[in-house]
Structures are given as C-alpha cells and as structure tokens.
BALUM-196088 format. One line per field, with one value per atom (N, C-alpha, C): residue in one letter; atom name; x, y, z. Coordinates in Angstrom, 2 decimals. Atoms other than C-alpha are relative to their C-alpha. Last residue first. Example, Ala and Ser with C-alpha at 12.3 -4.5 7.8 and 13.67 -1.06 7.14 Angstrom:
BEGIN
aa	(s,s,s,a,a,a)
at	(N,CA,C,N,CA,C)
xx	(-0.82,13.67,-0.77,0.89,12.30,0.90)
yy	(-1.19,-1.06,1.09,-1.19,-4.50,1.20)
zz	(-0.06,7.14,0.73,0.00,7.80,0.00)
END
This chain:
BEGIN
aa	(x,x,x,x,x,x,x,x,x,x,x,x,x,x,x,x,x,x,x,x,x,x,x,x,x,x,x,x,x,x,x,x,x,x,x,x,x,x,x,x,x,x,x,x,x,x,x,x,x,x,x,x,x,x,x,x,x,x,x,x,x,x,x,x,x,x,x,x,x,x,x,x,x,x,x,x,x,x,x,x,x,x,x,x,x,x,x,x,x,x,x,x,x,x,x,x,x,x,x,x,x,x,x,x,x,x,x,x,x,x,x,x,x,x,x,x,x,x,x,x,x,x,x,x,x,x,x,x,x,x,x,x,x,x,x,x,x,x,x,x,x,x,x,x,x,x,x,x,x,x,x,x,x,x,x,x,x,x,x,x,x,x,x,x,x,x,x,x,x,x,x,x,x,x,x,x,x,x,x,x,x,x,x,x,x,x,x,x,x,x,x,x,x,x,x,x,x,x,x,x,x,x,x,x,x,x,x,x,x,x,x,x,x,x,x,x,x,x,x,x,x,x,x,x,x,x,x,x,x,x,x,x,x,x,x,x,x,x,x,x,x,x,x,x,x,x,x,x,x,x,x,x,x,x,x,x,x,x,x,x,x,x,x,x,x,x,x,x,x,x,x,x,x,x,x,x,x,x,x,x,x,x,x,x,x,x,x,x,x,x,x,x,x,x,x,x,x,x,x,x,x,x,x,x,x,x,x,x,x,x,x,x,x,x,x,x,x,x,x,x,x,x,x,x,x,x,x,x,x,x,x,x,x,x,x,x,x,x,x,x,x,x,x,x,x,x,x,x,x,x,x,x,x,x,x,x,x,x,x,x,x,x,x,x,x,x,x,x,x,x,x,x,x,x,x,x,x,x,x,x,x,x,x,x,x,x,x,x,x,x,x,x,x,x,x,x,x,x,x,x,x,x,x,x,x,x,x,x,x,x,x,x,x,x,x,x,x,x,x,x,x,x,x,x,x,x,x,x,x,x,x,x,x,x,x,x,x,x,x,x,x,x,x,x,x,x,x,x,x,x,x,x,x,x,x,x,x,x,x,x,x,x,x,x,x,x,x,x,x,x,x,x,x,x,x,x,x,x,x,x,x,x,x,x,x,x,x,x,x,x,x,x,x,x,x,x,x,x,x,x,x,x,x,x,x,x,x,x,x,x,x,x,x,x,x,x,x,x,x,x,x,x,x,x,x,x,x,x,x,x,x,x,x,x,x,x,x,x,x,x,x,x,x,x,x,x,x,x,x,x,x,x,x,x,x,x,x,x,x,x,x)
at	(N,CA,C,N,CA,C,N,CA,C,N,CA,C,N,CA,C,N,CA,C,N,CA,C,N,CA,C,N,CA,C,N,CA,C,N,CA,C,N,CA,C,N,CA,C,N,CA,C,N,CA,C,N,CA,C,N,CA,C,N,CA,C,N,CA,C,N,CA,C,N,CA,C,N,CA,C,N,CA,C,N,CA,C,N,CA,C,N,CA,C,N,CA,C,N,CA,C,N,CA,C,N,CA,C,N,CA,C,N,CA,C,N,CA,C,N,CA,C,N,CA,C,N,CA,C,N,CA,C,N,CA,C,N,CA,C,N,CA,C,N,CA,C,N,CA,C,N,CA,C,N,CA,C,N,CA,C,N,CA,C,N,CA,C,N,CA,C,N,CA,C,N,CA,C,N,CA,C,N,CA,C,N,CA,C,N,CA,C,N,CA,C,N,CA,C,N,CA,C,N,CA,C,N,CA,C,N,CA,C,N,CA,C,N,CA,C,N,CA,C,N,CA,C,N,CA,C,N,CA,C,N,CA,C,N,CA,C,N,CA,C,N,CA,C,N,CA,C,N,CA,C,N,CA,C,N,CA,C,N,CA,C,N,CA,C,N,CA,C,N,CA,C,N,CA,C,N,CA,C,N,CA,C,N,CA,C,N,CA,C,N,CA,C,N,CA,C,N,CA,C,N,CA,C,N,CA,C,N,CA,C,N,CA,C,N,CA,C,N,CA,C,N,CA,C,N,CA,C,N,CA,C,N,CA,C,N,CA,C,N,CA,C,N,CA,C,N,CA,C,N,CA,C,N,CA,C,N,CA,C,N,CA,C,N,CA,C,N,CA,C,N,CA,C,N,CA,C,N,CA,C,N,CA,C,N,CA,C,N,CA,C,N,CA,C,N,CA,C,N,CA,C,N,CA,C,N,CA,C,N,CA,C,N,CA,C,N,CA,C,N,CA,C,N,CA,C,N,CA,C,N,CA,C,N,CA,C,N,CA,C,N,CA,C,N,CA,C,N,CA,C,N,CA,C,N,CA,C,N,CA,C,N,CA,C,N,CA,C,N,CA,C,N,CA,C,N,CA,C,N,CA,C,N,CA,C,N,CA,C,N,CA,C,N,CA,C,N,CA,C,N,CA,C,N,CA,C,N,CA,C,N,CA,C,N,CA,C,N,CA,C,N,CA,C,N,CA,C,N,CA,C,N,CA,C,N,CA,C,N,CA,C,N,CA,C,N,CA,C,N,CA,C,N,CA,C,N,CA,C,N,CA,C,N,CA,C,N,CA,C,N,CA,C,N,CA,C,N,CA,C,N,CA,C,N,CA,C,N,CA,C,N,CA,C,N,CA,C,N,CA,C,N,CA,C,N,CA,C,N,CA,C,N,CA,C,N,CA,C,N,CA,C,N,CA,C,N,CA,C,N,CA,C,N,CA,C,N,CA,C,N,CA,C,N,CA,C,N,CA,C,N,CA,C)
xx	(-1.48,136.80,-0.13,0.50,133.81,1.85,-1.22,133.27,0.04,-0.82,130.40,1.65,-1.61,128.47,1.04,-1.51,125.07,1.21,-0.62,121.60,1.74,-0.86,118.47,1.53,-0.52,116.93,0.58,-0.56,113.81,0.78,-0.73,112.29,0.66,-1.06,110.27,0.12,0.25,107.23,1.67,-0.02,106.55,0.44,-0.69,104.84,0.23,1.02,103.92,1.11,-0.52,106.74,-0.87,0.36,105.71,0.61,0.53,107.09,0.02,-1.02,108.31,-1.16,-0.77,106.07,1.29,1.13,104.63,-0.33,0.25,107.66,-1.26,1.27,106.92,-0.51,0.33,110.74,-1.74,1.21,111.66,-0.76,0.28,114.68,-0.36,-1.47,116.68,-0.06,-0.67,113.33,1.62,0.56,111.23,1.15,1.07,113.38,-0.43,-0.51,115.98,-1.10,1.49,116.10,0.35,-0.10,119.51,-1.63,1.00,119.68,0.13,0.90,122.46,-0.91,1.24,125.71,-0.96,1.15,129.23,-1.51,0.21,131.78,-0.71,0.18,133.08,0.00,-1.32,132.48,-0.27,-0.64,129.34,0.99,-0.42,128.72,0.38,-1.13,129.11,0.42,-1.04,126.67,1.57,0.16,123.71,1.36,-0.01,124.24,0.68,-1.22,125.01,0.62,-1.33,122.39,1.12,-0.09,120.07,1.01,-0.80,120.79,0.16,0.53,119.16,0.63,1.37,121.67,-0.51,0.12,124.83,-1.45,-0.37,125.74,0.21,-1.45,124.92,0.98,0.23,121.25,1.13,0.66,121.14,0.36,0.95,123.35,-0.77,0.20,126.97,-1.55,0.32,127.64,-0.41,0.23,128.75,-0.18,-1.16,129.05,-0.80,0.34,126.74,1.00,-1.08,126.71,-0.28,0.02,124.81,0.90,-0.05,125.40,-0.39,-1.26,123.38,0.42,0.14,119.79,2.25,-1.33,119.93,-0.02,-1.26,116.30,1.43,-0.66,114.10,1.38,-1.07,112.68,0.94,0.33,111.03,1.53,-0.75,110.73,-0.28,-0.27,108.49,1.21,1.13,106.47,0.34,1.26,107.98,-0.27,0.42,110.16,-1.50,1.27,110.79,-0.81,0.93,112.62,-0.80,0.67,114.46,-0.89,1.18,115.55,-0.80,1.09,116.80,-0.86,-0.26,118.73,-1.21,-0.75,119.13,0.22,-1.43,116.15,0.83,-1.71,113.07,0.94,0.13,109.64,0.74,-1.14,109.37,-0.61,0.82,105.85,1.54,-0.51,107.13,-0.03,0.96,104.62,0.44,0.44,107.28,-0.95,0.28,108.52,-0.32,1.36,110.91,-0.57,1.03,114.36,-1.50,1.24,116.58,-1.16,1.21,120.19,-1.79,1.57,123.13,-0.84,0.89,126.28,-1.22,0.48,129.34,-0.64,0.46,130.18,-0.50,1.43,131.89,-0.09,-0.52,134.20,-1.19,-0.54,133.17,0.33,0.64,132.29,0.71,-0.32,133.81,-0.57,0.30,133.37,0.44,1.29,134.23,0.23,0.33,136.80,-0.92,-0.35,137.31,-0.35,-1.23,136.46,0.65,-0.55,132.42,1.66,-0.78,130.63,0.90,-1.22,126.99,1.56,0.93,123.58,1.52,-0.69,124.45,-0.25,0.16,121.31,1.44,-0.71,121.65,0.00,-0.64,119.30,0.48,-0.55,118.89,0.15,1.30,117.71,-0.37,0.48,120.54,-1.37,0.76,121.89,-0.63,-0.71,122.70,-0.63,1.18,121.06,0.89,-0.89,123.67,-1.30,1.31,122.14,1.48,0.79,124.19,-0.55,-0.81,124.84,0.38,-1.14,122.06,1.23,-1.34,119.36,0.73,-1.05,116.27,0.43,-0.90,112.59,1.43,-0.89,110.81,0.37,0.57,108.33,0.79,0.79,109.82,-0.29,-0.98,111.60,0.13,-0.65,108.70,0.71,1.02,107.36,0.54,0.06,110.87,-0.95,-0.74,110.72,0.04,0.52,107.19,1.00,1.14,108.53,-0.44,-0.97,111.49,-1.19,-0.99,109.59,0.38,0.95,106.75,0.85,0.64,109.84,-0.90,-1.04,111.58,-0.60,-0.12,108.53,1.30,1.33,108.10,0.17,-0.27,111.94,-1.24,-1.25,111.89,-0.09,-0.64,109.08,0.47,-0.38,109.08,0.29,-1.33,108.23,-0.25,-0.52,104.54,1.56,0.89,104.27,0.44,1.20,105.56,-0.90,1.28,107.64,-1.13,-0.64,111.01,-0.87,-1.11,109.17,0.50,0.71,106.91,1.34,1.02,106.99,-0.64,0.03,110.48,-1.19,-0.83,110.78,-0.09,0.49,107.90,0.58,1.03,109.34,-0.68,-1.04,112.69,-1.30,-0.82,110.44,0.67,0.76,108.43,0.20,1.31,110.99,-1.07,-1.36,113.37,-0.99,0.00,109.87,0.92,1.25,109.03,-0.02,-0.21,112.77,-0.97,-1.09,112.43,0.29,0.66,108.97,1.23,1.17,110.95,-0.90,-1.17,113.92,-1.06,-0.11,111.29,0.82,1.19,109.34,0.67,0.32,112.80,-1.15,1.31,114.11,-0.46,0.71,118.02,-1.60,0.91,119.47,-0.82)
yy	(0.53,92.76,0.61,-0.29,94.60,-1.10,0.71,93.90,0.38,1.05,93.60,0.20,0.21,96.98,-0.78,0.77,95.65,-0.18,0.81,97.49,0.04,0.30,98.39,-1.13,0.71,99.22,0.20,-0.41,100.95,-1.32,0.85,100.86,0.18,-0.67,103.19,-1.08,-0.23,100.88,0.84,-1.70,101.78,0.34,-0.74,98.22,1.23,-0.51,96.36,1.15,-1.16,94.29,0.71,-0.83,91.27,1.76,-0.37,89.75,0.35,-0.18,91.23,-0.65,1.39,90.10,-0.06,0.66,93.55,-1.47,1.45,95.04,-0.23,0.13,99.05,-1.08,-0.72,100.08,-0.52,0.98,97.39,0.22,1.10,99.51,-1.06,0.46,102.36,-1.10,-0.04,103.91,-0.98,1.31,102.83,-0.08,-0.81,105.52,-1.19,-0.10,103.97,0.10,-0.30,104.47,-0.25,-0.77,103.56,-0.18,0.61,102.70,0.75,-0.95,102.51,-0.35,0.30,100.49,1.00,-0.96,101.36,-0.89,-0.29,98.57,1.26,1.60,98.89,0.26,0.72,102.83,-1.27,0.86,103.71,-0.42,-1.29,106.70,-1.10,-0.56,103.60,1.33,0.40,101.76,0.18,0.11,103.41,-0.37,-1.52,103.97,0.06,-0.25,100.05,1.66,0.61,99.30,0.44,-1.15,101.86,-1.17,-1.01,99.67,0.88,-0.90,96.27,1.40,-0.27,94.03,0.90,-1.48,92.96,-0.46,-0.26,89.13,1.38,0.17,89.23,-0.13,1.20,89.45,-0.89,0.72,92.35,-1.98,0.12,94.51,-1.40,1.08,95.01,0.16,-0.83,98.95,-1.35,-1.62,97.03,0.39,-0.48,93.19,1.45,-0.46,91.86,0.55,-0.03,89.36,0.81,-0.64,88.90,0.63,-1.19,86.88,0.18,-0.26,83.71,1.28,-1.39,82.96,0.27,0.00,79.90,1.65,-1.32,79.72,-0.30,0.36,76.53,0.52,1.31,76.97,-0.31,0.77,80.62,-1.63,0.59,82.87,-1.26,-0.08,85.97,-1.15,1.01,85.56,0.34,-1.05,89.08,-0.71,-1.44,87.40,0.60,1.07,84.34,1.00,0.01,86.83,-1.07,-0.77,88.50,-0.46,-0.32,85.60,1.31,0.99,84.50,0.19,0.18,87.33,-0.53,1.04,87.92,-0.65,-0.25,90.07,-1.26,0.68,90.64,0.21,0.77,92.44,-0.82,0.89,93.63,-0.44,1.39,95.90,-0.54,1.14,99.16,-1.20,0.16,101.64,-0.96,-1.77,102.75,-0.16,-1.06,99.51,0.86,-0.11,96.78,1.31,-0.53,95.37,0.02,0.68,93.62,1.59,-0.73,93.66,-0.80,0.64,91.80,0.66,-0.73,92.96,-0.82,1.28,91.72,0.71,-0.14,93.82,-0.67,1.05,92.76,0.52,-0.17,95.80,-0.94,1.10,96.26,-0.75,1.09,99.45,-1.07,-0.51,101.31,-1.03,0.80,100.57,0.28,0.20,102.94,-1.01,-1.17,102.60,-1.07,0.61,100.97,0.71,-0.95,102.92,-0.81,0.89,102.57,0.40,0.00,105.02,-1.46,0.00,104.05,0.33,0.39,105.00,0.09,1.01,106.32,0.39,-0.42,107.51,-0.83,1.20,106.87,0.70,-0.82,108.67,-1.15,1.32,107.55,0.70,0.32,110.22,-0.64,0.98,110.05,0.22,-0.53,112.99,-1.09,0.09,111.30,0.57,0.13,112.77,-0.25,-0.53,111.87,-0.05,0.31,112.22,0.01,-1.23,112.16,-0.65,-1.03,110.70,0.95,0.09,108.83,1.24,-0.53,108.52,-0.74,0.48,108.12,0.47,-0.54,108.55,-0.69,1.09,109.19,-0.14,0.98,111.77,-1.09,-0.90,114.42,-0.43,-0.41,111.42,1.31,0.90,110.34,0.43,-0.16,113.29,-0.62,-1.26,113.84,-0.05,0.16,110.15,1.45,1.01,110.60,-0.29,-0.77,114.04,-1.19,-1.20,112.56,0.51,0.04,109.68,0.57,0.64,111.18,-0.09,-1.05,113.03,-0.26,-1.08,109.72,1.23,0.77,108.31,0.42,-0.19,110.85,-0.54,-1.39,110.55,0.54,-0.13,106.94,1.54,-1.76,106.98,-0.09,-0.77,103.14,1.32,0.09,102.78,0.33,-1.44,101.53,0.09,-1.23,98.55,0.78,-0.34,96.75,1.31,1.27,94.35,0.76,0.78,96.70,-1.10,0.71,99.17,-0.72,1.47,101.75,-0.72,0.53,105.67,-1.42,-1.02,106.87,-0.04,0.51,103.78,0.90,0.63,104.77,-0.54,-0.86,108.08,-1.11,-0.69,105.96,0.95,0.58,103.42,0.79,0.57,106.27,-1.23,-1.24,108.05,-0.58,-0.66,104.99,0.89,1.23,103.43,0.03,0.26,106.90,-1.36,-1.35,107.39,-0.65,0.35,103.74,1.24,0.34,105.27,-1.08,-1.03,108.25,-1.28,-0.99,105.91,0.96,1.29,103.10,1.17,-0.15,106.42,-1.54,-1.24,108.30,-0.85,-0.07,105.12,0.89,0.05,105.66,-0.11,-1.10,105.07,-0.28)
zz	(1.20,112.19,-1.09,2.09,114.93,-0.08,0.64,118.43,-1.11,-0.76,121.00,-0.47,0.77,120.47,0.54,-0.61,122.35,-0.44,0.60,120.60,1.21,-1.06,121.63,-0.17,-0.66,118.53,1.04,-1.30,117.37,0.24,-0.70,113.84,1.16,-0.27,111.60,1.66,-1.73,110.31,0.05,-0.55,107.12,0.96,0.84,106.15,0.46,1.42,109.50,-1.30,0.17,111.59,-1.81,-0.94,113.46,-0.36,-0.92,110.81,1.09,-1.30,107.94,0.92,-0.69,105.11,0.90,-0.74,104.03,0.70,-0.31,103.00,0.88,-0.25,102.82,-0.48,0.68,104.13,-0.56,0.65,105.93,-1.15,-0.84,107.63,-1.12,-0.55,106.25,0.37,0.98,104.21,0.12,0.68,107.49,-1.49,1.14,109.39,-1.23,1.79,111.76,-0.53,0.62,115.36,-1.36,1.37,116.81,0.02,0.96,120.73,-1.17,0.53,122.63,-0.31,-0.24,124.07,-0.30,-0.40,123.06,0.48,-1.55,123.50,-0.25,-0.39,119.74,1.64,-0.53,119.03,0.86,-1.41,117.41,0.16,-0.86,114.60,1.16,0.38,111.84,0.87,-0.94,114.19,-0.74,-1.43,112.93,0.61,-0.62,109.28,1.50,0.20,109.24,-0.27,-1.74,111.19,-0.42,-0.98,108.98,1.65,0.05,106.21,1.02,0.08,107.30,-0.05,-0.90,107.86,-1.00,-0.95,105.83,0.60,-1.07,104.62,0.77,0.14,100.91,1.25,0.55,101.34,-0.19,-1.05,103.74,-0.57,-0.67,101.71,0.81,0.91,102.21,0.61,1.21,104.14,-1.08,0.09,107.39,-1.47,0.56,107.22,-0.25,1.64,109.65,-0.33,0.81,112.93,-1.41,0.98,115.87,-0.57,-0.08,119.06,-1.79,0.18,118.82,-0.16,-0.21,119.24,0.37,-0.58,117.04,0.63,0.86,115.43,1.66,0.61,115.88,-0.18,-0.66,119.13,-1.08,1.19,118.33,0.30,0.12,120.74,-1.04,1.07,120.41,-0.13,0.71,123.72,-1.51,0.47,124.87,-0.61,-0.59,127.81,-0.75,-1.01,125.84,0.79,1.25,122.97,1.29,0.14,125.97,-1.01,-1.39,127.41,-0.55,-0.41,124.08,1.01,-1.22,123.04,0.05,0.40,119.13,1.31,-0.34,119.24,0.21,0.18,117.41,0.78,1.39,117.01,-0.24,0.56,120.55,-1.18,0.12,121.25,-0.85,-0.73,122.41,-0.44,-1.08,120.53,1.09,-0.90,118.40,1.17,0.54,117.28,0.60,-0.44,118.82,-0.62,0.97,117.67,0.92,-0.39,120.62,-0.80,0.84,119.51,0.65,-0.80,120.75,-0.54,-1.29,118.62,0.46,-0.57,116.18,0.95,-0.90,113.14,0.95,-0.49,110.30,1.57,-1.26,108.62,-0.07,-0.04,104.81,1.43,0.96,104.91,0.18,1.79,108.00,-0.58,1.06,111.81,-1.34,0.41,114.88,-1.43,1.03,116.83,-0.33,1.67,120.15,-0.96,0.37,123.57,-1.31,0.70,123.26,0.49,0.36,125.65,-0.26,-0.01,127.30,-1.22,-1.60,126.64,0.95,-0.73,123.03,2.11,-1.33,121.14,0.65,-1.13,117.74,1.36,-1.81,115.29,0.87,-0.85,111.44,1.17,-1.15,109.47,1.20,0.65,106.55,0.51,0.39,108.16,-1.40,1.16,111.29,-1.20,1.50,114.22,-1.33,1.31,117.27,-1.25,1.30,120.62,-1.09,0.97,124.07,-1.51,0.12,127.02,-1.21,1.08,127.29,0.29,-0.94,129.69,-0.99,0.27,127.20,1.04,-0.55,127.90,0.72,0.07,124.64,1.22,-0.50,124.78,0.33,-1.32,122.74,1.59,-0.91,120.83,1.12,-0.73,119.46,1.23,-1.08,118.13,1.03,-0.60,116.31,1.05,-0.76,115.25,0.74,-1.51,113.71,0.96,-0.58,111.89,1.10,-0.63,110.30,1.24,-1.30,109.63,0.78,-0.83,107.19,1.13,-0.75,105.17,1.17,-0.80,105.06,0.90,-1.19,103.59,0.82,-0.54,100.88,1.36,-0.51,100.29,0.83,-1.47,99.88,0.32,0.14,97.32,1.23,-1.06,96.36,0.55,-0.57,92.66,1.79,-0.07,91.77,0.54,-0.75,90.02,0.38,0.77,86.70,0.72,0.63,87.87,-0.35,0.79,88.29,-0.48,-0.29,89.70,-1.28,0.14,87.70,0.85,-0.68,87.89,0.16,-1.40,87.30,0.77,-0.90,84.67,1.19,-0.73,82.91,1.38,-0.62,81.44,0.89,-1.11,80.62,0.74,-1.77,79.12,0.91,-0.91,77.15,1.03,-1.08,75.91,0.86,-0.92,74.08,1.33,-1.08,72.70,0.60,-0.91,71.34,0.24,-1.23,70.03,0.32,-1.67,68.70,0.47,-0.53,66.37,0.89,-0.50,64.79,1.39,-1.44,64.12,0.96,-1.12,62.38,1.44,-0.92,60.83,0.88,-0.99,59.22,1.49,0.04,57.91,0.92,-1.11,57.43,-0.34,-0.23,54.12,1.27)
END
C-alpha cells in the first residue's frame, strides 16, 4: 500500500530541486545568465565596432555573437570539431590594454611577460572544452569561419570567453574579448 503523505512529501522534494536548479549553480549560487550577458555584448561589440578601425576584407557575424574580421584570406579549409588548431594569438580587451599572447615580443612589448611560460605557437582542439585540450569557446566559434593561413581578429562575447570568472588575469568578469589571431595550420 502506497503512503499517500511520504509520496505527497517526495513530489515536494522532486518540485522544489528542479525549481531551484534554474536559479542556483551547482554550489548553491546564482546560475550564470548567458543570454542576459550576450544581450549586454551584442550591443558593446556593435558600439565598438562603429569606432573600431579595421582593414579587412570582410566581416562575418556568427550567430552565436562571435565576430571575425578577416584581415587577410586563408586558402586551406576550415576546421571542424575535433580538428587541432595551430595559431599565434595576441588577446586584448576593448580598451586595448593586452591581456595575453603566445608571442613573446609582443608579451615584452605590453610588460605582460612572464619568464616561466613557454611562448610557443598555440594549440587547441576545436569544439573540446578548455580543460580537456580546447580553448575558450568563442576560438573555436571563431576559427570554424577561418581558413588555415587566414589572419584576423575574432571578438568573442564574455558568454564565449571568461564569462564572469573573476581570476582571469588581467581579464575582469564580463569582459568581451579581442583577438588578433595567426591561422598557422589545423590536423
């Protein structure tokens, strides 16, 4: 025989995790609103890019949010999941100020060098995430519209990037991202 008030009282501990879950992370606090922050983006890259001033040959708005600017033409194909990508890269935010790049003169350049690290070409597995040997998602947005031997810049929308990590450094929570990036190669 069923117990009406144990079944009655696991619905209301069924209902109320799944009602918490849309407003709590996975430790308890608030969830990430990717879409909110997206929306925000869309709009600060738009200003941006008013102002911006690119020589490119043309725009691509991905509809993720992501924008690639290519500077120069790639003639290799483009990437796919899984595919390892090999490029230079020199990360900086909206206001200019370098945050990163895998090029040494340029990290001595903007007093961001660091003696320990291996400035070596750069390496990620397309659509894998960051932890598993990919990048940051909006690289692998980004350089799925690029052909190997392109040159550009991708933008990527804090949601694609860092999203509202507060231990990036030199890179505040939110921040929408700017690369200058060096299509060497893909496997």
């Amino acid at each position: 025989m069923i117990n009406v008030s144990k079944l009655t009282c696991l619905f209301f501990i069924v209902l109320f995790g799944i009602s918490c879950d849309d407003q709590l992370g996975q430790f308890g606090g608030p969830v990430y609103d990717r879409e909110a922050n997206l929306a925000i983006d869309r709009e600060i890259i738009a200003e941006y890019l008013e102002t911006a001033p690119y020589d490119s040959l043309y725009r691509i708005h991905d509809p993720s949010g992501v924008v690639v600017i290519v500077t120069e033409e790639g003639e290799g194909s483009r990437p796919t999941a899984g595919n390892v990508v090999y490029a230079n890269y020199t990360g900086y935010l909206l206001d200019g100020s370098v945050f990163d790049s895998n090029l040494e003169d340029v990290a001595i350049e903007n007093d961001i060098y660091e003696e320990e690290r291996n400035y070596d070409i750069f390496s990620f597995f397309v659509d894998v995430p960051a932890n598993q040997g990919g990048a940051i998602q909006g690289f692998s947005l980004g350089f799925k519209r690029l052909r190997s031997g392109a040159k550009g810049t991708i933008i990527i929308p804090s949601p694609y990037g860092y999203q509202d990590n507060e231990n990036v450094l030199r890179v505040p929570a939110n921040s929408v991202l700017v690369f200058d990036v060096e299509f060497l190669g893909l496997d």
